[in-house]
N, C-alpha and C positions, 0 to 999 in steps of 0.2 A: 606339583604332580608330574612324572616323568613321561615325556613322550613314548608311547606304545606301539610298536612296528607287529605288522601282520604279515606273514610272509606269505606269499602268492604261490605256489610249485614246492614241492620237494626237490628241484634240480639242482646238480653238482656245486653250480653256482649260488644255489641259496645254501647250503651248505658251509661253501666257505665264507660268503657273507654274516652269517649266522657265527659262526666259531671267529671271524674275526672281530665282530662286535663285542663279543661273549669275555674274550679271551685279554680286550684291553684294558689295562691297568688303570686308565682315566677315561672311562668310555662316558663320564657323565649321566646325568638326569635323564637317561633311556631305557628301555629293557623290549625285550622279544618277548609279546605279550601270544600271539597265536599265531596258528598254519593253518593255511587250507591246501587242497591238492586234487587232483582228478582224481586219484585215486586214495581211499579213506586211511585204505591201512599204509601205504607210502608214508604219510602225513603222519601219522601216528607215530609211527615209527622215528619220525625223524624228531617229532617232536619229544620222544625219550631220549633220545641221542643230547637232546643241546636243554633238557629240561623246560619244554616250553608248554605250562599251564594249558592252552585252550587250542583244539583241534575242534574244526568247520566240517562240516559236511562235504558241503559247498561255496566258491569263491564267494557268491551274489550275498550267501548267510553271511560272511563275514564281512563282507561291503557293508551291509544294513546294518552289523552289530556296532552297540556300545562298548566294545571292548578293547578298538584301536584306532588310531588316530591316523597312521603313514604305511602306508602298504607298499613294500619291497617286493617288484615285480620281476623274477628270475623266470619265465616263460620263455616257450621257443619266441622265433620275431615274430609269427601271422597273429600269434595271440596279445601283440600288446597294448594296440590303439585299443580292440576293444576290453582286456582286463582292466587299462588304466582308463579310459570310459566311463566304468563301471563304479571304479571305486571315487573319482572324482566327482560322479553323479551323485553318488552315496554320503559326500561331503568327507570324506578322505584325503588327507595329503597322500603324495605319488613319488615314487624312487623308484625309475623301470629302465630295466637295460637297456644299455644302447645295444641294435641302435631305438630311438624314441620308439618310432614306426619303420613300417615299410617305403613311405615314400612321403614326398612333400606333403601332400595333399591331408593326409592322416596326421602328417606331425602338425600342421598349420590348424587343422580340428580340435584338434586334444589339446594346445595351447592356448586355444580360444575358450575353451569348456573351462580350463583351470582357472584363465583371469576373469572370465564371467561367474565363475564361483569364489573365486578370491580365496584360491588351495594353491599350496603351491606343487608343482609340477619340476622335475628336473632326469635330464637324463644323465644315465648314472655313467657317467665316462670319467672312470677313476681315476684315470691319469693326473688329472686335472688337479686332484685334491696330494698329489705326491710330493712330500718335501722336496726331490730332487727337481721337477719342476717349477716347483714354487721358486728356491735358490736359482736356478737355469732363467728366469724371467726376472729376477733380482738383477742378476749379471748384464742380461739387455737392458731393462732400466738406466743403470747404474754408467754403461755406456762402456765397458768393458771388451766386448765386441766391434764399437764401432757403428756404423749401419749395416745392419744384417739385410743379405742380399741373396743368400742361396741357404735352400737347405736339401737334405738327401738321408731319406729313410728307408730304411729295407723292414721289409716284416713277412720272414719265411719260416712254417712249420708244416709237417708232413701231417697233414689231418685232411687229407680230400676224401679219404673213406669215411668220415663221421658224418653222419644223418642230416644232423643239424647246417651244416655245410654244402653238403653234396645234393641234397635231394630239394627241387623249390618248393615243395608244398611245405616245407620246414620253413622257408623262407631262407631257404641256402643260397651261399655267396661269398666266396670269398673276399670281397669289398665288404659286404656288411657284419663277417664275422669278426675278420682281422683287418682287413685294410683302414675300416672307420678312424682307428687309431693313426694309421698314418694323417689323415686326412683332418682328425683332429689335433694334431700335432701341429699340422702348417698352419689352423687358423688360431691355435696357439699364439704362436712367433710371429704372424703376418697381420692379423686381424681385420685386416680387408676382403672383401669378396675377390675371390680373382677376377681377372677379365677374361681369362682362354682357360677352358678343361680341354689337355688332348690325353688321348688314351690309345696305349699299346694292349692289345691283348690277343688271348688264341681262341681257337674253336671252342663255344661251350661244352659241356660234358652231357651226357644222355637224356641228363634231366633240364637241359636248359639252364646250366648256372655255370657261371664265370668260376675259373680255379689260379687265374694268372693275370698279372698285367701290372702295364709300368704306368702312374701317370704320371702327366709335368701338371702342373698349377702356376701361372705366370699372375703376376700380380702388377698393379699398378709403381710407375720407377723402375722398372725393369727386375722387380726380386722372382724368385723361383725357389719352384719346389720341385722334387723329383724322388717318385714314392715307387716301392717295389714292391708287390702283392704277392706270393706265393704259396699257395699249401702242397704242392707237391713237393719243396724242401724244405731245410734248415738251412737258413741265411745267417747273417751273424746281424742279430737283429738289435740293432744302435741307431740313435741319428744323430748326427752331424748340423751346426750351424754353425753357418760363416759369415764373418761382417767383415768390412773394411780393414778391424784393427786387429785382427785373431777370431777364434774358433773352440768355441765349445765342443764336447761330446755328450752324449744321454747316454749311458752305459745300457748295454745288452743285460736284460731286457727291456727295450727302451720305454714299453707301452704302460711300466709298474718298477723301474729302477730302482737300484740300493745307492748306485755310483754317478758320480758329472765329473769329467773331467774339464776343467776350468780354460781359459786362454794362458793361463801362466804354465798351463802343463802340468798341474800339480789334481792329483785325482781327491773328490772328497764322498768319505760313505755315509749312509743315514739308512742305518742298519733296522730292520721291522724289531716287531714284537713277537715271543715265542705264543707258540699254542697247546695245548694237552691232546687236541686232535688233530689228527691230520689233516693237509689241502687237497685238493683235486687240481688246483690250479695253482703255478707260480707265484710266490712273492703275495699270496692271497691276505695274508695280512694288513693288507693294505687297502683292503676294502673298507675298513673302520674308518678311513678319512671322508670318506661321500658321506655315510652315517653322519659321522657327527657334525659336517656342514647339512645335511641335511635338517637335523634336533635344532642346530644355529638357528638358519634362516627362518625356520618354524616359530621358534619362540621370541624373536625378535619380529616377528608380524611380516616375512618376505615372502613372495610367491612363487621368485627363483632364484637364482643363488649367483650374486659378480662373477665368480669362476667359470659357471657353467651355464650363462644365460639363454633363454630361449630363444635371443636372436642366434646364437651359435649353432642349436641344433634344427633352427628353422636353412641357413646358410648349409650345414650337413648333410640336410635331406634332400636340398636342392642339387650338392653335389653331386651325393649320389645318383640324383633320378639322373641327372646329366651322363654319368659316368657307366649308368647301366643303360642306358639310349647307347652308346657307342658300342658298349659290349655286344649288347643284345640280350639282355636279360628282361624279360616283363613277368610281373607281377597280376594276376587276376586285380588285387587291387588298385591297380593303374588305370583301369577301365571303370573304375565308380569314381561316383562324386560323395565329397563327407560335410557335414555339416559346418 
């Protein structure tokens, strides 16, 4: 019987998740079984678009129902501790944007809900499931780099006027929309908690959310990281690792790459898959890889997935809360306590 996804939101990003699943060639033992959506006829809508049988009224109806098994949570961020709550309560496997939650406290809840139900739970940080990544951790492995000692990532796009970013009842942030990726990246490569967050950054904007800022992450042996946040530009957004014996690159776009350029200097592609519809997002094709480590770990009996394990995104929340302490960013839900 094929694993059954429910999608959570009609938003941009469930959209291209939806067309990249839809759209692959070997997408396996899976299928887009229903939508739900605050809004009825959004959902509808969306679901004649991607041909998807069953539209919900309501999130909670389709939590309870027997008609899917992993519900793909594409919501803004204040909605996601409690939609993936919900549907974990419901006995639902869970695939929810990063970032997980809004802060430690929420993601260290929902992790706990998942293994005390024995669902498994992952946060969906696509990067992760990216051949070019995959290959790029091969290389360290493999000792090709040497001992890797520094890294240096930029991640700059002109998006401070969108909602979702700008405004904090969104849960806006430039750390939690884009920056996360940097910051997932270093525990990529490093795999250690660091010892020191310092953080450069400017005045919040009107709404109280962060739009800028450098940070380092110094790790135990002396390795670093040095990540640049920006939505008021276009950076040439690549990362760089350096070890002892040479240097990798993540080719721009680094957070969903085609290209790595190698230590020998020699660049290599790993070209996506076409679509019939269009993306809203870059390189969105590439969503299909969380998917189907998702379907994996499901039906091999896992709760979370080696790539993307719950200590990582318990370690990510941590950062953040740290990282938004310096800023000055607070959250309503930093003042509750969660189960």
């Amino acid at each position: 019987m094929p694993i059954r996804w429910g999608i959570v939101c009609a938003a941009k990003i469930c959209n291209d998740f939806v067309n990249a699943v839809n759209s692959y060639p070997d997408k396996g033992d899976q299928v887009i079984a229903a939508i739900a959506a605050s809004n009825r006829q959004r959902a509808a809508e969306f679901a004649k678009l991607h041909k998807i049988p069953k539209v919900f009224d309501t999130y909670e109806a389709m939590a309870a129902s027997k008609d899917i098994d992993v519900a793909y949570i594409g919501s803004l961020n204040p909605d996601h501790y409690r939609l993936s709550k919900l549907f974990l309560e419901n006995g639902k496997h869970v695939l929810c944007e990063k970032p997980l939650c809004l802060n430690f406290k929420q993601t260290q809840s929902l992790i706990r809900l998942a293994q005390k139900q024995k669902l498994f739970l992952m946060e969906a940080v696509w990067s992760r499931f990216s051949p070019v990544y995959i290959a790029a951790e091969k290389d360290i492995q493999d000792g090709k780099l040497g001992e890797v000692k520094f890294l240096e990532v930029n991640y700059g796009v002109p998006i401070k006027s969108v909602e979702r970013v700008s405004k904090k009842e969104f849960g806006g942030s430039a750390l939690l929309d884009i920056g996360i990726y940097t910051l997932q990246l270093s525990q990529y490569v490093f795999k250690d908690e660091p010892v020191r967050v310092s953080v450069v950054g400017e005045s919040l904007n009107e709404s109280g959310v962060d739009l800028m800022e450098t940070i380092v992450l110094d790790y135990p042996g002396g390795r670093r990281a040095v990540l640049n946040v920006n939505v008021h530009m276009q950076l040439w957004n690549k990362a760089t690792i350096y070890g002892t014996k040479g240097r990798l690159t993540i080719e721009d776009p680094f957070h969903f790459p085609t290209e790595l350029t190698r230590a020998d200097g020699k660049t290599v592609s790993f070209p996506l898959h076409r679509s019939p519809l269009p993306y809203n997002f870059g390189n969105s094709a590439g969503l299909v890889f969380e998917a189907l480590e998702t379907v994996r770990c499901i039906k091999n009996g896992l709760t979370e997935s080696p790539r993307m394990p719950h200590r990582d995104s318990l370690i990510l929340a941590k950062l953040e809360d740290a990282i938004r302490q310096q800023t000055g960013v607070h959250f309503d839900a930093d003042d509750q306590e969660f189960p």
